[in-house]
N, C-alpha and C positions, 0 to 999 in steps of 0.2 A: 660506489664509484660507477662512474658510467663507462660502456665497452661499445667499439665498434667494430662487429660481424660482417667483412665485408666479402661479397659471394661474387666469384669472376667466372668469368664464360667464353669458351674461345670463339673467335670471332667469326669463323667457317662452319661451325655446331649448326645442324637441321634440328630442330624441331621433332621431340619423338612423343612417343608414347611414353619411353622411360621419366622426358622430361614431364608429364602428367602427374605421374605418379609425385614426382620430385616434389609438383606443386602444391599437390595434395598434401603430402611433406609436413613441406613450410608452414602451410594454413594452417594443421593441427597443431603445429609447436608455437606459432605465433598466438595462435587462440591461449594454449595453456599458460605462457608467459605472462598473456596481457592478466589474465587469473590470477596470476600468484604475485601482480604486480611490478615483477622487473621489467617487460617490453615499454620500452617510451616511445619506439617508432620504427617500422620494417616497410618496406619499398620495394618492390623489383622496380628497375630501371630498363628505358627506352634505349632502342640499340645506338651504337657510336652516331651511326648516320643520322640519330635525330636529333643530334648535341650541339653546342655551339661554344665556344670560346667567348667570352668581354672580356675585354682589356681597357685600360686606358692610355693611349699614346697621346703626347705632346696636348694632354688636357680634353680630348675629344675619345667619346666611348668608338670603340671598333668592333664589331662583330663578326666573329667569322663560322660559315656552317662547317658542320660534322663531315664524315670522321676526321681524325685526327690520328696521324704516326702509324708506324708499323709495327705496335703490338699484337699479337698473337690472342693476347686475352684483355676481354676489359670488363669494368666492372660492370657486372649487372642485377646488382642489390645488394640490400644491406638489413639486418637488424639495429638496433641501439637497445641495448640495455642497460638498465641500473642495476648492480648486486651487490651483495654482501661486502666480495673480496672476490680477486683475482680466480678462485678457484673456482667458483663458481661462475663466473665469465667464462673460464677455461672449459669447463663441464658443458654449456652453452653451445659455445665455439665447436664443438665436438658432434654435439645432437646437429646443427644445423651442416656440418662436412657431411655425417651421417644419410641426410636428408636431399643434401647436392648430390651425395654419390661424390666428391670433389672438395678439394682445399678449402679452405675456408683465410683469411686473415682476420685475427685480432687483434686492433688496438683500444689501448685503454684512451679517453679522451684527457684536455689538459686543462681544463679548467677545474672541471669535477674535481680533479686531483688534488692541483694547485701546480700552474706553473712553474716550469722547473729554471734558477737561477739562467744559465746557458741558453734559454729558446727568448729571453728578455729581454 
């Protein structure tokens, strides 16, 4: 089943050294992953302000730039993995909080799974 590792970062955070380490971190776990073959794909992500919004209004695409809202934290990367079973996504989920120093969220994906009757 596939999991999504999603790493948030608050949006006033400097740049440290601690964050160095962090990254060095991530590299070595994502290296071992892609090893043992569950990483299908890990990303840090560009800050709010490089984002953009599409939408579609009244048939015509709309673009609007970054940031966006007054969240405090946004996301700034992700794992994807495939595992076994939830426990092992769990275990994942854990190295890479470990690794942030910081929260981590896991969801599991819905296709992988098989969507569930109510999201149809």
């Amino acid at each position: 089943m596939k999991y999504v590792v999603m790493i948030f970062r608050s949006v006033d955070r400097v740049w440290t050294a601690d964050d160095d380490a962090a990254l060095d971190r991530l590299m070595r776990l994502e290296q071992e992953l892609a090893e043992s073959g569950e990483l299908v794909s890990s990303e840090g992500l560009r800050p709010p302000e490089d984002g953009r919004i599409v939408q579609i209004r009244d048939g015509q695409q709309v673009v609007t730039d970054g940031p966006f809202g007054e969240a405090k934290e946004q996301l700034a990367g992700f794992f994807l993995v495939d595992t076994l079973d939830d426990q092992r996504a769990q275990e994942i989920a854990g190295r890479v909080s470990v690794a942030v120093a910081d929260r981590v969220e896991l969801r599991g994906t819905l296709i992988s799974e098989g969507m569930p009757d109510e999201l149809r």
